[in-house]
N, C-alpha and C positions, 0 to 999 in steps of 0.2 A: 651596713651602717651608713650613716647621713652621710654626705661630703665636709659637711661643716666641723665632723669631728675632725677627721683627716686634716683640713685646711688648718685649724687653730693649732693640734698635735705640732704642725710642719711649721708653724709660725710661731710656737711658743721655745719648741725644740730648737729656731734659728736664732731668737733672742738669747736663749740660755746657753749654746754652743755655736755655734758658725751656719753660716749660708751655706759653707763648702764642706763643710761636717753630716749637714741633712742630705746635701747633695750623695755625696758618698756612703751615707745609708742607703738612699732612695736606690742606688747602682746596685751596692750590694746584697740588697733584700727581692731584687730581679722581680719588681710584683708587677702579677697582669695586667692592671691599670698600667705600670709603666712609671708610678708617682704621680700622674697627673691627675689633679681630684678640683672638683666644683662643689661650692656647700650644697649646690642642691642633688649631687648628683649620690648614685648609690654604691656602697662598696662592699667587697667581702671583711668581715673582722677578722679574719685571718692576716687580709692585711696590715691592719692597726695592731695586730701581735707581733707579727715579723718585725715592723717600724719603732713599736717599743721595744721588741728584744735588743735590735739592732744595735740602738741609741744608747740602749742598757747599758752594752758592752763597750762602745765603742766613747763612750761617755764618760764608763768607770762609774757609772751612778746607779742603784738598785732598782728595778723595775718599777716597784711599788713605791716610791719615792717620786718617778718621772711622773706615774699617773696621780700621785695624788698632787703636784704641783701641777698637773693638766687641770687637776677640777678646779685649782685655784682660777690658775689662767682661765678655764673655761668659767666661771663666775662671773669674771671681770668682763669677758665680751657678753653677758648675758644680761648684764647690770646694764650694760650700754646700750643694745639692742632690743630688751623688753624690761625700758626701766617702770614701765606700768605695776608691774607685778612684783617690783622690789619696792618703788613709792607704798602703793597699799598696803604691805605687810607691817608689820609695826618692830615686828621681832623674830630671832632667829625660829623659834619655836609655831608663828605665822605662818613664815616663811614655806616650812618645813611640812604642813598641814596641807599647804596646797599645792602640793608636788604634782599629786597621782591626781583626785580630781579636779585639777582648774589648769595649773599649769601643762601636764601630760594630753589635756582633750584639746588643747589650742595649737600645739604639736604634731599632733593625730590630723587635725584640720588643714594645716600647712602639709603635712608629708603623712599619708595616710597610710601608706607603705612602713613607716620609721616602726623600730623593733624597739620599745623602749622597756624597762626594766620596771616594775610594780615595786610601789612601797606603800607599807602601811603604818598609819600612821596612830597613835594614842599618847593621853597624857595621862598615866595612871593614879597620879600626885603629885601636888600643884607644887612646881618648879623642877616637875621630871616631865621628859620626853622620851618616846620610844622610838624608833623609825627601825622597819623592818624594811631592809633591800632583799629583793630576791629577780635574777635574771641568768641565763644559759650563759652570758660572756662573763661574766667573775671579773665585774668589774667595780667591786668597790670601793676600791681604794680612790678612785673618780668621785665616788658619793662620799668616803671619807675628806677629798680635798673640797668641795664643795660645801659640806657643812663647814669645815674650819672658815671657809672664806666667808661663810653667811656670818658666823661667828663674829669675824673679826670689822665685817660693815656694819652691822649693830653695834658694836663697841661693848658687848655683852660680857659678862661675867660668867663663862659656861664650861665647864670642862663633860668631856664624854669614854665613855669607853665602849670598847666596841665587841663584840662575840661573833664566831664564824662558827655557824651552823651546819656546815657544808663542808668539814673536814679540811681543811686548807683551801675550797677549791673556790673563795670567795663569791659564791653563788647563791649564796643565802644565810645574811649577816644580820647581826640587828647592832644599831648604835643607841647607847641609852644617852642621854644627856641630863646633864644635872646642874640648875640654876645656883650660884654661888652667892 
């Protein structure tokens, strides 16, 4: 995985609980890196499990909870860092369309290496949306906090619901969303 996940993780996780809190993860999850991560640099997701588990526990906060205020957080440094691609969109459902081909290949282009997750995308019926996640880390609760975030910078009227295709093992979800 990117560095950049790691660094935002370790930055969102210091905001939300302490500097000396991540620190005391970072000891206690004894990862090969050591904790030390650069956005551009590469890492095991093995890592980023341990770091969530850790955090889980020692937080008192649900896993799936952490990461989907990670998508939040990770939103908000994305807004910042390629506001090109949030200016152009008009709306969450925009947004949403140009995941896999516009935003995914300018990604590919910076880190050509980066493992990222396919989604697909349709609107079956005008004011639904579909977005199908599917990736080997079972990570969507990151794609669930990510749309709320898009959701809620649009200032849109959208509620969604989501189905995991993949038996608990959130590796192949679809979220439907539905214009209110």
């Amino acid at each position: 995985m990117k560095g950049i996940v790691f660094t935002e993780l370790l930055s969102m996780a210091e905001a939300a609980f302490s500097p000396e809190l991540v620190e005391e993860v970072i000891i206690a999850c004894d990862l090969p890196s050591g904790g030390a991560y650069t956005a551009i640099g590469t890492y095991p997701h093995s890592e980023l499990v341990a770091l969530v588990s850790e955090l889980s526990r020692r937080g008192n906060t649900p896993a799936s909870e952490l990461i989907q205020g990670f998508g939040k957080h990770l939103f908000t440094t994305f807004l910042e860092s390629h506001a090109a691609f949030f200016t152009s969109a008009g709306n969450t459902f925009d947004l949403l369309s140009r995941v896999e081909d516009e935003i995914h290949v300018e990604v590919r282009k910076l880190y050509p290496d980066a493992e990222l997750p396919s989604f697909t995308a349709s609107e079956p019926l005008p004011g639904d949306f579909v977005l199908e996640y599917r990736s080997s880390r079972g990570l969507a609760d990151l794609a669930h906090g990510l749309i709320e975030a898009s959701i809620a910078h649009f200032g849109e009227n959208i509620w969604f619901e989501r189905k995991d295709l993949s038996e608990g093992q959130n590796t192949h979800v679809v979220f439907t969303l539905h214009r209110v």
